[in-house]
Backbone bond lengths (Angstrom), bond angles and torsions (degrees), N, CA, C in turn:
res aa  C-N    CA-C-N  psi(-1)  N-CA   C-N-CA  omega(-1)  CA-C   N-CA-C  phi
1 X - - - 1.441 - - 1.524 108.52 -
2 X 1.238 90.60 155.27 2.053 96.63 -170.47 1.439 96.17 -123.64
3 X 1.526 102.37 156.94 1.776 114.98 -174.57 1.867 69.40 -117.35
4 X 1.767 89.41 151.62 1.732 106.69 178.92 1.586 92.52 -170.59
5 X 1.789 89.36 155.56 1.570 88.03 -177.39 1.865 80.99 -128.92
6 X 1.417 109.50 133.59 1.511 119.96 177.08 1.781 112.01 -103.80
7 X 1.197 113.34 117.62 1.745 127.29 173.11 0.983 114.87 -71.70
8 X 1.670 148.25 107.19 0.926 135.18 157.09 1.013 127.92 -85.16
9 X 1.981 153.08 131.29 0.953 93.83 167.35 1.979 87.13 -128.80
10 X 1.141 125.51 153.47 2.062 138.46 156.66 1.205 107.15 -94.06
11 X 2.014 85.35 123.44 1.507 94.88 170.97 1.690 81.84 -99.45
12 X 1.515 104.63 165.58 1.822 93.22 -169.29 1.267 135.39 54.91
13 X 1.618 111.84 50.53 1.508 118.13 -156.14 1.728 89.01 -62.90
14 X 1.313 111.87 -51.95 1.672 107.93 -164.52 1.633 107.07 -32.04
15 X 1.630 122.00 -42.96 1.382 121.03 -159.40 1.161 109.64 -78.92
16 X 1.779 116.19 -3.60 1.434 103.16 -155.91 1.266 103.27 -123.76
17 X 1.524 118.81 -50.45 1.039 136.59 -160.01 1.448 118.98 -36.79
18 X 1.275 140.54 -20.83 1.669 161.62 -138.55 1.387 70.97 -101.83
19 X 1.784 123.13 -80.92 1.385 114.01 -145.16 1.307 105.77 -84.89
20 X 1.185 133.38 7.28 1.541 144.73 -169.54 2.082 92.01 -102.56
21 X 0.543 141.46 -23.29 1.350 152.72 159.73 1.514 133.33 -65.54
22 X 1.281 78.93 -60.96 1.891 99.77 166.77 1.558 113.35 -73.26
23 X 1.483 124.35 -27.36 1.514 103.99 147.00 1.459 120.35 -92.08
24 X 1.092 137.47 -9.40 1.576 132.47 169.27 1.803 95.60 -60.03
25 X 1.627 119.67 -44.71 1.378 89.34 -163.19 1.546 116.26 -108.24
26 X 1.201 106.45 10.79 1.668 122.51 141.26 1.062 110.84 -65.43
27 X 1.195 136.88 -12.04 1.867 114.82 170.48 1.517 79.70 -126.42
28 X 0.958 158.75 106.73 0.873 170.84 90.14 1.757 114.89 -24.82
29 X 1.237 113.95 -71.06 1.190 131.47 -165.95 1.851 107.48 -47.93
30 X 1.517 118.90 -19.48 1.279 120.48 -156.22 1.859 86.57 -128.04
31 X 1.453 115.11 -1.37 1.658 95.70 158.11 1.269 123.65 -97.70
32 X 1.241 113.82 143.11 1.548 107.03 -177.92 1.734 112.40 -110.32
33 X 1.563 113.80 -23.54 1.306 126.25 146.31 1.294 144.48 -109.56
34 X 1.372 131.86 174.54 1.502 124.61 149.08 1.042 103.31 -158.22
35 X 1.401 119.38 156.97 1.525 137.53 -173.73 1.275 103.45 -151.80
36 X 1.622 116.85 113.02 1.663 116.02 169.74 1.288 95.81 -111.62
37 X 1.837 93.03 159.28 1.317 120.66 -167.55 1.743 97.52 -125.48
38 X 0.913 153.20 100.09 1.780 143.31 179.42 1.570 95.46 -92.77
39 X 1.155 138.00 131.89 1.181 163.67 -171.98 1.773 105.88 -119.50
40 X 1.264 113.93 38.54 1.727 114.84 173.34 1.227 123.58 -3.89
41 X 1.913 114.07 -77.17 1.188 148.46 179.24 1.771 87.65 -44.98
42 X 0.805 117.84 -60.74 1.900 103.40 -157.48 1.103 95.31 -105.53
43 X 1.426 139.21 44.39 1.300 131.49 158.50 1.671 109.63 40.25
44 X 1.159 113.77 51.37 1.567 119.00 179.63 1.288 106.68 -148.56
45 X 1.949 120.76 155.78 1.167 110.48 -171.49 1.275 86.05 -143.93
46 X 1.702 135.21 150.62 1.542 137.70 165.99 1.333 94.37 -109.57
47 X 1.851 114.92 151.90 1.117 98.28 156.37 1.860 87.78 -143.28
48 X 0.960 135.94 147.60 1.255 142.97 -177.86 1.971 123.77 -115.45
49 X 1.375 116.40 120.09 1.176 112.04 -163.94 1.702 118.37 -119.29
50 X 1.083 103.98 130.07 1.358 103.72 -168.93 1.313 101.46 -101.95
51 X 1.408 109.62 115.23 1.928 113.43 -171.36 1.605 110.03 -137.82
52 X 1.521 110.31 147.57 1.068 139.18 -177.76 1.156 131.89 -89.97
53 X 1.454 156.24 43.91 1.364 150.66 -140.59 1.436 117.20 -148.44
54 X 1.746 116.48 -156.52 1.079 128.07 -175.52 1.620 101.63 -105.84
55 X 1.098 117.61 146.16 1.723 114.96 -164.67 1.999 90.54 -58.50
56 X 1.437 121.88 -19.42 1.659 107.23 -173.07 1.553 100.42 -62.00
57 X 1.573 95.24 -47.42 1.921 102.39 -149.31 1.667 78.64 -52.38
58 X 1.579 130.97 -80.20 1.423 144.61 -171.95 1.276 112.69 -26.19
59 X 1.322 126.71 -1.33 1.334 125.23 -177.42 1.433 100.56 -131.90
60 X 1.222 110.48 -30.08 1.559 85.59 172.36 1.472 118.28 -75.39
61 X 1.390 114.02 -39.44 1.388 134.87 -173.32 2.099 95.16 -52.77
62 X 1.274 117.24 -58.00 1.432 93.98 166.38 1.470 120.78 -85.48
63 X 1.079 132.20 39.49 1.217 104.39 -169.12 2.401 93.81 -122.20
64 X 1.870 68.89 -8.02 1.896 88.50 -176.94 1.902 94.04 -82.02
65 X 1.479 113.83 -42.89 0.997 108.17 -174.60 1.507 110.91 -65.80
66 X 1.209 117.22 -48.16 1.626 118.90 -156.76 1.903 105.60 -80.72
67 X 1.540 96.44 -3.95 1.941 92.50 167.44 1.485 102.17 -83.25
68 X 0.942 147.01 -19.37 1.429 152.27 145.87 1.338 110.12 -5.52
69 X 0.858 119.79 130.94 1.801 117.30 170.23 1.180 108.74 -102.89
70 X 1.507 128.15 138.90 1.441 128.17 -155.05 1.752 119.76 64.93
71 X 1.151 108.38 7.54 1.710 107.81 167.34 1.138 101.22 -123.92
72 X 1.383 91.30 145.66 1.966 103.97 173.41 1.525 102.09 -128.66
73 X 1.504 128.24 138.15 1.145 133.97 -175.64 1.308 127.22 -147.18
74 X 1.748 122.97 119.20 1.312 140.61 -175.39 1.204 127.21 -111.00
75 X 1.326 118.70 136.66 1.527 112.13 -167.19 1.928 112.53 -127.80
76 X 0.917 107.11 115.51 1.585 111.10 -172.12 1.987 97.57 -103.82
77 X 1.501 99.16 115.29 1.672 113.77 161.34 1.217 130.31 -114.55
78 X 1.405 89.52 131.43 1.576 106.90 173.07 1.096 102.51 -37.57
79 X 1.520 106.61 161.37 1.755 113.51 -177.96 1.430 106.40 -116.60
80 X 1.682 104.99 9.58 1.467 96.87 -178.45 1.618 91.01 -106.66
81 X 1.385 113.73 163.76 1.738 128.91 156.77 1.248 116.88 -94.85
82 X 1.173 108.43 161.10 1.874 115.29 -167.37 1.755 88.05 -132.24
């Protein structure tokens, strides 16, 4: 299992956010944080996730987010295994 912290960020949170949600809480089980940021003024929203898993679950989980149009998504891993 891998420790990873995932970047989200919506330009156009209003358009997105519904399905950007509905996979955050379908994987649920493999986040251990979240922290949103809503950026009003610039029509932009961060939200950053601190997750626990197998490099598959961590890749699918962004790889659902980053087919999104208007999301962009980065994932920084620990280099240690658990």
């Amino acid at each position: 299992m891998r420790i990873a912290v995932v970047s989200i960020v919506l330009d156009e949170p209003r358009d997105v956010q519904e399905q950007v949600n509905k996979i955050i809480a379908d994987n649920k089980d493999i986040i251990r944080g979240r922290m949103g940021l809503p950026l009003n003024e610039e029509d932009v929203s961060i939200i950053s996730l601190a997750v626990i898993g197998e490099n598959d679950q961590i890749n699918a989980l962004t790889g659902k987010l980053g087919a999104i149009d208007q999301v962009n998504v980065k994932t920084s891993f620990s280099k240690k295994e658990i």
